[in-house]
TORFI-887342 format. One record per residue (C-alpha): x, y, z; residue number from 1. Coordinates in steps of 0.02 Angstrom, whole numbers. Layout:
BEGIN
+--------+--------+--------+-----+
!     px !     py !     pz ! num !
+--------+--------+--------+-----+
!      X !      Y !      Z ! NUM !
...
+--------+--------+--------+-----+
END
This chain:
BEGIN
+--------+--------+--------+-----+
!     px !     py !     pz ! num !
+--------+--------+--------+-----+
!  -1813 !   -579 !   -329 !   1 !
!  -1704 !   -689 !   -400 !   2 !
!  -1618 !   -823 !   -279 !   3 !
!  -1519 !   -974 !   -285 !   4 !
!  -1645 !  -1067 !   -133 !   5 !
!  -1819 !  -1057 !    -83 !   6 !
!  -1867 !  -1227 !    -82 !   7 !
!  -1927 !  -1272 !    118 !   8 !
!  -2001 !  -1071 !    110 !   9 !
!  -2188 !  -1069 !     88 !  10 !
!  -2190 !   -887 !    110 !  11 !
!  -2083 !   -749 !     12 !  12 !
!  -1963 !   -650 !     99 !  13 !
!  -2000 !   -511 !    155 !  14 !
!  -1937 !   -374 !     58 !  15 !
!  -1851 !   -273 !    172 !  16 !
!  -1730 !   -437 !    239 !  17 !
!  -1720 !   -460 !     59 !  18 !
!  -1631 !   -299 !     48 !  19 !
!  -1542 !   -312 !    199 !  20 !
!  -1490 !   -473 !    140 !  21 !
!  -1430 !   -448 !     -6 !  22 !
!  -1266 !   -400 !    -95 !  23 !
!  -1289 !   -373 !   -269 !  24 !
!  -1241 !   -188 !   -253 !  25 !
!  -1068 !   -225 !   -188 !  26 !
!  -1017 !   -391 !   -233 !  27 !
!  -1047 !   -335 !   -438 !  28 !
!   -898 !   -313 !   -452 !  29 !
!   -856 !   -481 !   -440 !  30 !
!   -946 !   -530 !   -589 !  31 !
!   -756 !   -569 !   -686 !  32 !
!   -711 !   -675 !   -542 !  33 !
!   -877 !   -758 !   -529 !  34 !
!   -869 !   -806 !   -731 !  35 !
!   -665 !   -878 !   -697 !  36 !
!   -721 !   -983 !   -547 !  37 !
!   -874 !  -1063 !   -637 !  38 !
!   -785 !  -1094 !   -789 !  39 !
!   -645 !  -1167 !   -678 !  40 !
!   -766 !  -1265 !   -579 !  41 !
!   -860 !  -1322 !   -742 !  42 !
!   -697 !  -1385 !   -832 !  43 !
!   -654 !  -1489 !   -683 !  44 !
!   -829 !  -1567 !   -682 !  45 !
!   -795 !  -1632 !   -858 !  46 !
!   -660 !  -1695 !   -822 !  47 !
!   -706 !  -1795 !   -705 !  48 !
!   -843 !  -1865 !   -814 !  49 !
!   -981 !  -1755 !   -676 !  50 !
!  -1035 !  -1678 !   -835 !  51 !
!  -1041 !  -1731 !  -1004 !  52 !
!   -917 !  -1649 !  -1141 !  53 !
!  -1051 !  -1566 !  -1222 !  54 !
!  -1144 !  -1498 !  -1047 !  55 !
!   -976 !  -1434 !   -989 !  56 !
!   -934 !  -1339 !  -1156 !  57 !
!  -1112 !  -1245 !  -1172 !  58 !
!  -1100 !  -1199 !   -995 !  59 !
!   -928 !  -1139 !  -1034 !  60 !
!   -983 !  -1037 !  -1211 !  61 !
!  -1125 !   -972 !  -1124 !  62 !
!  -1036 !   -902 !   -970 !  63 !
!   -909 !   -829 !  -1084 !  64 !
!  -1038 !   -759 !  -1176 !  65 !
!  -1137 !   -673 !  -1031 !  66 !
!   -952 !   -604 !   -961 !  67 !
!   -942 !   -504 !  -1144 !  68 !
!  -1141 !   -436 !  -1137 !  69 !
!  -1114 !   -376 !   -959 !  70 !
!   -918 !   -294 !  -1030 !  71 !
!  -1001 !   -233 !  -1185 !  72 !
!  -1161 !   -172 !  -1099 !  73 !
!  -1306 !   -280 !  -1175 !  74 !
!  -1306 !   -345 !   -998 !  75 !
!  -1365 !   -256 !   -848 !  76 !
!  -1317 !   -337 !   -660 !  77 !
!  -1487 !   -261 !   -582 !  78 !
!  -1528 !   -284 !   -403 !  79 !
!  -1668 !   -406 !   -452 !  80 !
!  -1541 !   -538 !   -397 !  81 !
!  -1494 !   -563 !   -216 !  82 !
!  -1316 !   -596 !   -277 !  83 !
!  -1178 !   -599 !   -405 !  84 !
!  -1175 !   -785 !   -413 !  85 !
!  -1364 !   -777 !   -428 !  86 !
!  -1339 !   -662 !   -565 !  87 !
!  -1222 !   -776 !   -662 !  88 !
!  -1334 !   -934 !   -637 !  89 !
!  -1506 !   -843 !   -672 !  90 !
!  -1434 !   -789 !   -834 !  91 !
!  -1356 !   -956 !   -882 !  92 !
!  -1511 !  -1045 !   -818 !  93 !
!  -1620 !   -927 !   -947 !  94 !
!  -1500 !   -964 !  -1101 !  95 !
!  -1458 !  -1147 !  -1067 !  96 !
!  -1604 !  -1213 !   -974 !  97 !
!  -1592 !  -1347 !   -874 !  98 !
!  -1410 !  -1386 !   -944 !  99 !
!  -1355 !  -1257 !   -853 ! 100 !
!  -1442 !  -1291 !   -676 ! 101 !
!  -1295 !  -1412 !   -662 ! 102 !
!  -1197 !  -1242 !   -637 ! 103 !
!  -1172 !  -1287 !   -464 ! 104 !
!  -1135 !  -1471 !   -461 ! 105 !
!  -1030 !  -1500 !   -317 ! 106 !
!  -1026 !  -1327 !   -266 ! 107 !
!  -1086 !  -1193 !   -121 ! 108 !
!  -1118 !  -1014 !   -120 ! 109 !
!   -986 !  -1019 !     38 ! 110 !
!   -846 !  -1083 !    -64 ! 111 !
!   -908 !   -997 !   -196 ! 112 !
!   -886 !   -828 !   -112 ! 113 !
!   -725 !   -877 !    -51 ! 114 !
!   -661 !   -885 !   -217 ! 115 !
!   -721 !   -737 !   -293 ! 116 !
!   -657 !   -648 !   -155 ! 117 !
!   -476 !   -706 !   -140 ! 118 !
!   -463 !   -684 !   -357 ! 119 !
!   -510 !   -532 !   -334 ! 120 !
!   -386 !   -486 !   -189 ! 121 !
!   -274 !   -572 !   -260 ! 122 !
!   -268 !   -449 !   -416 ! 123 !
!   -285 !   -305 !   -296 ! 124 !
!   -127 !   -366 !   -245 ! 125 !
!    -43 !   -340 !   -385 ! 126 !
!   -106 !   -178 !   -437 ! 127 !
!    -40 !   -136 !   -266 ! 128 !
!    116 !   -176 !   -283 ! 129 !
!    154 !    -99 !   -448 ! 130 !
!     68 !     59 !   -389 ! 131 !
!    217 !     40 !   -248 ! 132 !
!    372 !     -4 !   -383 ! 133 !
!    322 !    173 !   -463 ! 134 !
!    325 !    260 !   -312 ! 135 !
!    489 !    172 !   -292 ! 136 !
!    552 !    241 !   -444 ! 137 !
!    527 !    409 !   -408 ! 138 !
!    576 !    426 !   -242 ! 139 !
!    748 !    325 !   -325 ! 140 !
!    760 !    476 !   -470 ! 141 !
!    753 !    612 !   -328 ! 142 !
!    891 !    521 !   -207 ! 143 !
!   1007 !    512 !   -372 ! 144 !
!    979 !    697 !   -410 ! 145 !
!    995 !    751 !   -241 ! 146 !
!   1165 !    653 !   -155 ! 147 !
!   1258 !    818 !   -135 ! 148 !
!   1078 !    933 !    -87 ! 149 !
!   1108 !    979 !    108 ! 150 !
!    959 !    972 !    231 ! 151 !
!    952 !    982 !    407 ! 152 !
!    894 !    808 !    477 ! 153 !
!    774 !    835 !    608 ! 154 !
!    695 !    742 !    796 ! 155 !
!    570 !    820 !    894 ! 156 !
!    519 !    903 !    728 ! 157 !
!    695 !   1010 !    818 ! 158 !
!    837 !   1010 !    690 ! 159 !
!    960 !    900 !    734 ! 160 !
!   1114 !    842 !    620 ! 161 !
!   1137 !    907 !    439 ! 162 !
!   1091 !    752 !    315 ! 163 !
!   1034 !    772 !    125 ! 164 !
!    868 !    757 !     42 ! 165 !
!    943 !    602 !    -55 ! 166 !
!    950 !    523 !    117 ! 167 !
!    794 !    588 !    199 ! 168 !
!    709 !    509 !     47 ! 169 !
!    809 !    350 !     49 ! 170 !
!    695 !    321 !    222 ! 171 !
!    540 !    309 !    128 ! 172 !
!    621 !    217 !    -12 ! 173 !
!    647 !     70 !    146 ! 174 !
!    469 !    108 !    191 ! 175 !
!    394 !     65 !     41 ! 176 !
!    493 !    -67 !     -4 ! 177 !
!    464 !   -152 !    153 ! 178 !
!    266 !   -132 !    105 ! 179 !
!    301 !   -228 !    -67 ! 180 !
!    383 !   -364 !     40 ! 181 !
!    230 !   -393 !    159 ! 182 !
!    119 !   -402 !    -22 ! 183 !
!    237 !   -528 !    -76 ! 184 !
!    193 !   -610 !    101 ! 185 !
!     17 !   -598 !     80 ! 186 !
!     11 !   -687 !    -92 ! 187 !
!     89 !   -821 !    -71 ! 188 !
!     14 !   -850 !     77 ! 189 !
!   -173 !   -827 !     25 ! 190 !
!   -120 !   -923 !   -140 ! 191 !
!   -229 !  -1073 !   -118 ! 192 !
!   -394 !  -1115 !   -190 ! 193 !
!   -541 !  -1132 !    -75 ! 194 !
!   -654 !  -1231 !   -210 ! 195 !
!   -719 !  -1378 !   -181 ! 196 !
!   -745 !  -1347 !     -2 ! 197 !
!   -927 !  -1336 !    -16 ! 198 !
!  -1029 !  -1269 !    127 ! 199 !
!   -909 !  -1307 !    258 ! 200 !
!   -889 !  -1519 !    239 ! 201 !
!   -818 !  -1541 !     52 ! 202 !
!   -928 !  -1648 !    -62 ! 203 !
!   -961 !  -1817 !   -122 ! 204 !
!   -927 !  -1786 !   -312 ! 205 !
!   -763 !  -1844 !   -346 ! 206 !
!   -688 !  -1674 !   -375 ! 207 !
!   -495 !  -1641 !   -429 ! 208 !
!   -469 !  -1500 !   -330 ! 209 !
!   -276 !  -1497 !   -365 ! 210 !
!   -341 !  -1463 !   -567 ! 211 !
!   -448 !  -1321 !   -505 ! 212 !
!   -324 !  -1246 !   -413 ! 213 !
!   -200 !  -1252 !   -570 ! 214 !
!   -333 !  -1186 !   -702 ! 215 !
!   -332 !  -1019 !   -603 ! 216 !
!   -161 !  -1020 !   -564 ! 217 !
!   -163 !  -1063 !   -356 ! 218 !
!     -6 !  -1159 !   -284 ! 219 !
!   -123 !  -1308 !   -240 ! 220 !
!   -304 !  -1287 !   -140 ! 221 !
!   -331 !  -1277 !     48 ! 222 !
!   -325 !  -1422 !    172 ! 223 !
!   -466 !  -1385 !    274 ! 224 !
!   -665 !  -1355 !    195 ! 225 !
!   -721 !  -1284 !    355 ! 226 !
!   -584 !  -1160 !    358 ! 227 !
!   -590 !  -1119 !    190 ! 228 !
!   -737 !  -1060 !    189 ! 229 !
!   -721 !   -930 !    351 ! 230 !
!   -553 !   -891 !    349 ! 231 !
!   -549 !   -699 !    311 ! 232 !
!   -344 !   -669 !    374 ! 233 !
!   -289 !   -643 !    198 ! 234 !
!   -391 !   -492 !    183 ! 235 !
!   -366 !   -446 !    366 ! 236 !
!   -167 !   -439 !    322 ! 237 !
!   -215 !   -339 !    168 ! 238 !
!   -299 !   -237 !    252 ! 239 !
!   -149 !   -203 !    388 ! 240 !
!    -27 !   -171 !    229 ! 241 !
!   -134 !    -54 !    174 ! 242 !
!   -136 !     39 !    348 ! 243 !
!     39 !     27 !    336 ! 244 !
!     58 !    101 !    166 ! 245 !
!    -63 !    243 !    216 ! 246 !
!     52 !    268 !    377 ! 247 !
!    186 !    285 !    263 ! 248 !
!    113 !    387 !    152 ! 249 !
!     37 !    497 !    301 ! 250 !
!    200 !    529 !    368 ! 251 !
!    293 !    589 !    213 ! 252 !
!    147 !    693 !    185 ! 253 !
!    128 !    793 !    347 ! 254 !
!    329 !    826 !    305 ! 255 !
!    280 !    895 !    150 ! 256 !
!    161 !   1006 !    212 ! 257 !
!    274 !   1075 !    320 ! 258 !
!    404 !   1091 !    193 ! 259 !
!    269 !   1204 !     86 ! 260 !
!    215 !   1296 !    224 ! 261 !
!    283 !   1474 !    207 ! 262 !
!    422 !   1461 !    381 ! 263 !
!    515 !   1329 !    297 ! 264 !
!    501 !   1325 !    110 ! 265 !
!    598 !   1193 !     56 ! 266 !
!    489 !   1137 !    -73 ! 267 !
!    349 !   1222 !   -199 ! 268 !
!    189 !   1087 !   -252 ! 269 !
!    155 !   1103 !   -434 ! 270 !
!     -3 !   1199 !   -474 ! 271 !
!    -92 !   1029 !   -553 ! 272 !
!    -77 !    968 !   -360 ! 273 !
!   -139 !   1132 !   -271 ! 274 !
!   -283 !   1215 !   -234 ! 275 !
!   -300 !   1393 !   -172 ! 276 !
!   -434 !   1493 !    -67 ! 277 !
!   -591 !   1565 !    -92 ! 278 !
!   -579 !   1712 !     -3 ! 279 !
!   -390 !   1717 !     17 ! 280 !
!   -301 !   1759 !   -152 ! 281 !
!   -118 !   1733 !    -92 ! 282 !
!   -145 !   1564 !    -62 ! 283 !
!    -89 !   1402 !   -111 ! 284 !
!   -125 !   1239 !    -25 ! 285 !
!    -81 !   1078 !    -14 ! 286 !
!   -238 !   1005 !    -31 ! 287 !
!   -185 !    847 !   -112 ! 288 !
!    -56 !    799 !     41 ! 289 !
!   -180 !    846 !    170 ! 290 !
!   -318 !    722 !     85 ! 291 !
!   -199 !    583 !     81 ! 292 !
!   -158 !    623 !    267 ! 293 !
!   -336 !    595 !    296 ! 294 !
!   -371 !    457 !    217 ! 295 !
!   -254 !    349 !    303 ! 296 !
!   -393 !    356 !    450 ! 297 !
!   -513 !    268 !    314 ! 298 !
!   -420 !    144 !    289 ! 299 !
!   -398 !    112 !    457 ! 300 !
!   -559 !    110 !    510 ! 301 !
!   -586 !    -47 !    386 ! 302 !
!   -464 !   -149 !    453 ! 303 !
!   -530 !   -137 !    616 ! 304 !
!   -737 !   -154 !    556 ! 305 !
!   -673 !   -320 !    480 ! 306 !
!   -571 !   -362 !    643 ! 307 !
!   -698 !   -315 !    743 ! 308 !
!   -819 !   -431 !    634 ! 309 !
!   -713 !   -577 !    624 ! 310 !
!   -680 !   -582 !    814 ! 311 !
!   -844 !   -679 !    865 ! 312 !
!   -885 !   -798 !    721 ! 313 !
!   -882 !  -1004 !    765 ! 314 !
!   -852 !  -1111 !    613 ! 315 !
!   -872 !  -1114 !    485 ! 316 !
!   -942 !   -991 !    367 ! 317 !
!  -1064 !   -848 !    435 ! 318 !
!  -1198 !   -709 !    344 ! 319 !
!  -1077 !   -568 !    442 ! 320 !
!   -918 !   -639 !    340 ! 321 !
!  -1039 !   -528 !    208 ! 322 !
!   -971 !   -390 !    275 ! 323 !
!   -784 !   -406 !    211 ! 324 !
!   -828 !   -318 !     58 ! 325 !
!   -886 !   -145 !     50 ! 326 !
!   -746 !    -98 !    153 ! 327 !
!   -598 !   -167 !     92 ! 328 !
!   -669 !   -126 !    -92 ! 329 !
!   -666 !     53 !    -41 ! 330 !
!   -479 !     17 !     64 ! 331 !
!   -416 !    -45 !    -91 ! 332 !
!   -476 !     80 !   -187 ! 333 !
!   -419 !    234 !    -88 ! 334 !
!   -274 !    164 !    -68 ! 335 !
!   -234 !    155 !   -252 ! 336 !
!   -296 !    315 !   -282 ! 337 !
!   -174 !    395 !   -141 ! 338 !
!    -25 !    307 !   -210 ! 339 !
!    -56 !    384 !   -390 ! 340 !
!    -72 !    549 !   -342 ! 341 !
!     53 !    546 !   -197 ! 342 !
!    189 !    479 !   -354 ! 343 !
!    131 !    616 !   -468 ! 344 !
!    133 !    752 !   -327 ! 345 !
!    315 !    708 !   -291 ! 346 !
!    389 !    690 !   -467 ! 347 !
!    329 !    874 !   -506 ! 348 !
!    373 !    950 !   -344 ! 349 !
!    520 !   1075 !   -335 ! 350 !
!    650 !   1070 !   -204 ! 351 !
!    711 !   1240 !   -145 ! 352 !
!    889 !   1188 !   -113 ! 353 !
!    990 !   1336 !    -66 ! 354 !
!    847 !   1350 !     72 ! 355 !
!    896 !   1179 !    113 ! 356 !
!   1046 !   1206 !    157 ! 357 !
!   1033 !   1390 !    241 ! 358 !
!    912 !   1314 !    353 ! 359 !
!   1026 !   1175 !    410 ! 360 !
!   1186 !   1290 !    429 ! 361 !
!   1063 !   1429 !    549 ! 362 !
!    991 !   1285 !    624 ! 363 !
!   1140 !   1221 !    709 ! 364 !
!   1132 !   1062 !    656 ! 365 !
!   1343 !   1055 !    658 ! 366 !
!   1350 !   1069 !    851 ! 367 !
!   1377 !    885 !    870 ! 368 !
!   1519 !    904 !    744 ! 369 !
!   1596 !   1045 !    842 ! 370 !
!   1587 !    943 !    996 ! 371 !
!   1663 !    793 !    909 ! 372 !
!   1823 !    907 !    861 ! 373 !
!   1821 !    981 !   1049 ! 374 !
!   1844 !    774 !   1093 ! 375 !
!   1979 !    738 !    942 ! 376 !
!   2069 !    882 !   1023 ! 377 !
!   2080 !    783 !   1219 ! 378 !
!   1948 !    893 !   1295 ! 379 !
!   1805 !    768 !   1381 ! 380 !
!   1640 !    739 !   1283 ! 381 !
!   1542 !    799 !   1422 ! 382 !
!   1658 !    961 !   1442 ! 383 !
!   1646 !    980 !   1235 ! 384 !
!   1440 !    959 !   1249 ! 385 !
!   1449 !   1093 !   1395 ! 386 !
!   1563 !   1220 !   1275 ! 387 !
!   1460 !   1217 !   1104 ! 388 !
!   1311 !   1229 !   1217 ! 389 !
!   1398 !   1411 !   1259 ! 390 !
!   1420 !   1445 !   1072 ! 391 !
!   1256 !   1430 !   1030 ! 392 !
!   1174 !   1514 !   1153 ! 393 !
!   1317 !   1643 !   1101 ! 394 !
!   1263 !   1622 !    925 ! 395 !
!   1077 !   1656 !    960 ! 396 !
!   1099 !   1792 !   1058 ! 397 !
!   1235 !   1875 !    897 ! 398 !
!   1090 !   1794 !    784 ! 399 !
!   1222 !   1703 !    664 ! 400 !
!   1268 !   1522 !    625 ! 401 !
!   1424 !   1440 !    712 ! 402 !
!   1528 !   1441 !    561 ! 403 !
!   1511 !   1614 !    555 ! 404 !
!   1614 !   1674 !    728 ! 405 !
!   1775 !   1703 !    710 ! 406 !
!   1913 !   1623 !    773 ! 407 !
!   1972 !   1741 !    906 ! 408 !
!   1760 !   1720 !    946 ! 409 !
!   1761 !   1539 !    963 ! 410 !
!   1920 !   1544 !   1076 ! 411 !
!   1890 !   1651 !   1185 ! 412 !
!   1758 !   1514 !   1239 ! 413 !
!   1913 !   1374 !   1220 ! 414 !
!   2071 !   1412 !   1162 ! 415 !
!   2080 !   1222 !   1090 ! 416 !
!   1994 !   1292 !    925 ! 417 !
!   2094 !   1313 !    783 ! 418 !
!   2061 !   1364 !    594 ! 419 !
!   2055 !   1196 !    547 ! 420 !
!   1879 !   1199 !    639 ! 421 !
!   1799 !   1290 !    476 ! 422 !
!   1847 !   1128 !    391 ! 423 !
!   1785 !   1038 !    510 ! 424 !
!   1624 !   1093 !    549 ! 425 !
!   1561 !   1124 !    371 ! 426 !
!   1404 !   1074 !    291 ! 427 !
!   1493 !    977 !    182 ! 428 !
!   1600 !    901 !    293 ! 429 !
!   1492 !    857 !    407 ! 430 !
!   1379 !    750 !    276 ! 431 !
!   1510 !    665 !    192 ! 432 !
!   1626 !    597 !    332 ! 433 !
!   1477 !    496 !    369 ! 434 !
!   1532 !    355 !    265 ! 435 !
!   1455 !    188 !    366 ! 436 !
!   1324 !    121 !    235 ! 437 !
!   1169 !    162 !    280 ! 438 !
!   1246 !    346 !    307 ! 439 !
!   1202 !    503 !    212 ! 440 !
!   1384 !    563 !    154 ! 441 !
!   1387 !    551 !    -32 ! 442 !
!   1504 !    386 !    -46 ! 443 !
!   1393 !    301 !     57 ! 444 !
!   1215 !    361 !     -4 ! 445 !
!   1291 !    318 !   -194 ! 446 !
!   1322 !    153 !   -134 ! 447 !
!   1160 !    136 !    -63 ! 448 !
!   1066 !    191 !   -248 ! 449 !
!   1173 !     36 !   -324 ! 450 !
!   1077 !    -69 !   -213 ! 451 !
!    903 !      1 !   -239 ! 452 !
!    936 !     34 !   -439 ! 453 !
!    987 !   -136 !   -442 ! 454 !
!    836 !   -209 !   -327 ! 455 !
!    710 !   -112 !   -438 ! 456 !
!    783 !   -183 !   -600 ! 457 !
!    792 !   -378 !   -531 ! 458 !
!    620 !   -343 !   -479 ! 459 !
!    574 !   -302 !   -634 ! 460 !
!    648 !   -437 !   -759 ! 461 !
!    610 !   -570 !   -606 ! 462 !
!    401 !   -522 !   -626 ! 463 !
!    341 !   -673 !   -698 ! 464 !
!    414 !   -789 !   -603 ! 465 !
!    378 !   -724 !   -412 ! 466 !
!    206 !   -654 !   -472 ! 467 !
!     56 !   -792 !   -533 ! 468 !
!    -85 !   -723 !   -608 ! 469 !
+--------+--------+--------+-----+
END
């Protein structure tokens, strides 16, 4: 068992706390961020004359070196060590000798562990986001193709107002783009280095914790050792825009499901994104939508496990804070997952448009727009609501859309109709007088893809300088 203390012990743990205790077979995978941290940590020690040239570059080859056996595989991480930091300086101990027990000058696992994790995040982060700029770019390619492809817009899951897909999309083109803003939130918020804290009261080697900071790119370190150490909210708001992007995702994909079911049809899920039935040979399913749907409870749950941890620790740093890890690894990583095969669901999925559009010209959805003529006409909104109420229940009862009465129909429910009312209460029409921005006529939603072309391009060029790494 391979530890970093044992000193005051006279006996040996006892295997099963060992176990418990230990957190080699989830915190692995911080054996990168381990490696940058130490060599960080190490390079600032020689500077400040801690270490001698010589100690600081062997410790520096050597961790190097054991970062390229564990890539290249001459280097197991076994559960022999309690840790990932224990790991590193077992290893560095073995090759260096007592050289490189000065590892941890100036240094505690609690900072330590701080560090790893927020590199790590941090990178998660990123990964994140451009995960979320492809999605982006998708969703943008449908609401270009798609300006002039008629929908009916729907509340109460009842269809309400006739919109098009280009603008039904456009809503979860804001989603997601407000879920890149609140990453751009969370890094430069958690942007600050936590080494040099120590175990919760700083140290009294004359560390430069402004140059560590700067070697791994961190706008400057923290202010405050004993929160550095136990402060867990950048993974905590993480976490929430994570939820968030899984709501998002959630939502868009119960819609799809719907749209694939066979009442509606609006849409046919490529075969590479389906699955059919064992038993049932007619079917198809949307297997891949439904997963992500239920996810997005997995996710939540580890937001509120790490909420629920956090909400009884004093200062400063805890064994529970241990606990961070499993479950936003696996957040992070369903998450990731979901938004790749969400974007590759969606830019092979085929819109049935003429269905579209019947379904929003039987479904009503240009009642409002009769009303509104009713009103340009002098007759009383409330007496216009009260009249197209009659012509639909008229309508449903002839089992045909309102466009398709006649005129000698319509008036013999008011004689204020006139043929200009075809006009006015077509699909068309109806979409594309809408021309506030923000709106879904075609003028408007055009106007609208300007903006978004032009914020995904900015983003783009504008990369290195709003995202450290």
């Amino acid at each position: 068992m391979a530890q970093l203390w044992g000193g005051r012990f006279t006996k040996e743990t006892d295997k099963l706390v060992y176990n418990f205790n230990a957190s080699i077979s989830f915190d692995k995978k911080l054996y990168k961020q381990d490696i940058e941290g130490s060599i960080a940590h190490v390079s600032m020690l020689g500077k400040q004359g801690i270490l001698t040239e010589d100690e600081m570059q062997a410790i520096i080859k050597t961790l190097n070196e054991i970062r390229n056996d564990v890539e290249e595989g001459r280097l197991v991480i076994t559960e022999e060590y309690e840790d990932i930091h224990s790991f590193v300086e077992a290893n560095l101990i073995d090759r260096l000798g007592d050289t490189g027990k000065k590892l941890h000058t100036g240094r505690s696992r609690n900072d330590q562990v701080a560090l790893d994790m927020r590199l790590f995040t941090r990178l998660e982060v990123l990964y994140t986001d451009e995960l979320l700029r492809e999605l982006l770019q998708e969703l943008l390619k449908i609401m270009e193709q798609n300006t002039e492809t008629i929908m009916p817009g729907f509340t109460h899951l009842q269809k309400a107002q006739p919109v098009t897909l280009a603008h039904h999309v456009g809503a979860y083109f804001e989603m997601f783009k407000r879920d890149r803003g609140r990453l751009h939130d969370i890094y430069e918020r958690m942007n600050y280095c936590p080494l040099g804290a120590g175990a919760l009261a700083g140290t009294t080697y004359p560390l430069d914790r402004e140059y560590t900071a700067e070697l791994m790119g961190f706008d400057g370190p923290t202010l405050n050792s004993m929160d550095s150490v136990s402060d867990r909210d950048y993974l905590i708001e993480f976490l929430s825009a994570l939820s968030t992007i899984m709501m998002h995702l959630s939502r868009f994909c119960e819609e799809i499901i719907i749209w694939n079911s066979n009442e509606y049809r609006f849409v046919e899920i490529d075969d590479a994104y389906s699955t059919g039935s064992s038993i049932m040979p007619q079917k198809k399913n949307p297997d891949i939508a439904e997963l992500v749907r239920g996810k997005t409870g997995r996710v939540y749950g580890a937001l509120v496990s790490l909420l629920t941890t956090m909400k009884g620790i004093p200062l400063a740093y805890n064994k529970d804070m241990q606990e961070d890890k499993e479950m936003t690894f696996d957040a992070i990583d369903t998450v990731k997952g979901c938004l790749a095969l969400f974007t590759g669901m969606i830019s092979t999925m085929q819109f049935h448009k003429d269905v579209m559009s019947d379904s929003a010209r039987h479904g009503f959805t240009n009642a409002t727009d009769a009303a509104d003529y009713l009103v340009n006409h002098g007759v009383p909104f409330r007496d216009a609501h009260g009249v197209v109420g009659q012509i639909v229940l008229y309508c449903i009862d002839k089992g045909i859309a309102i466009d398709d009465m006649s005129l000698e129909e319509l008036q013999a429910i008011s004689p204020v109709f006139e043929e200009d009312i075809y006009e006015a209460i077509s699909m068309e029409t109806c979409v594309n007088k809408r021309l506030t921005i923000g709106s879904p006529g075609k003028e408007a939603m055009e106007q609208v893809i300007a903006i978004e072309r032009a914020y995904l391009t900015k983003d783009r060029m504008d990369d290195k300088n709003r995202w450290k790494s």
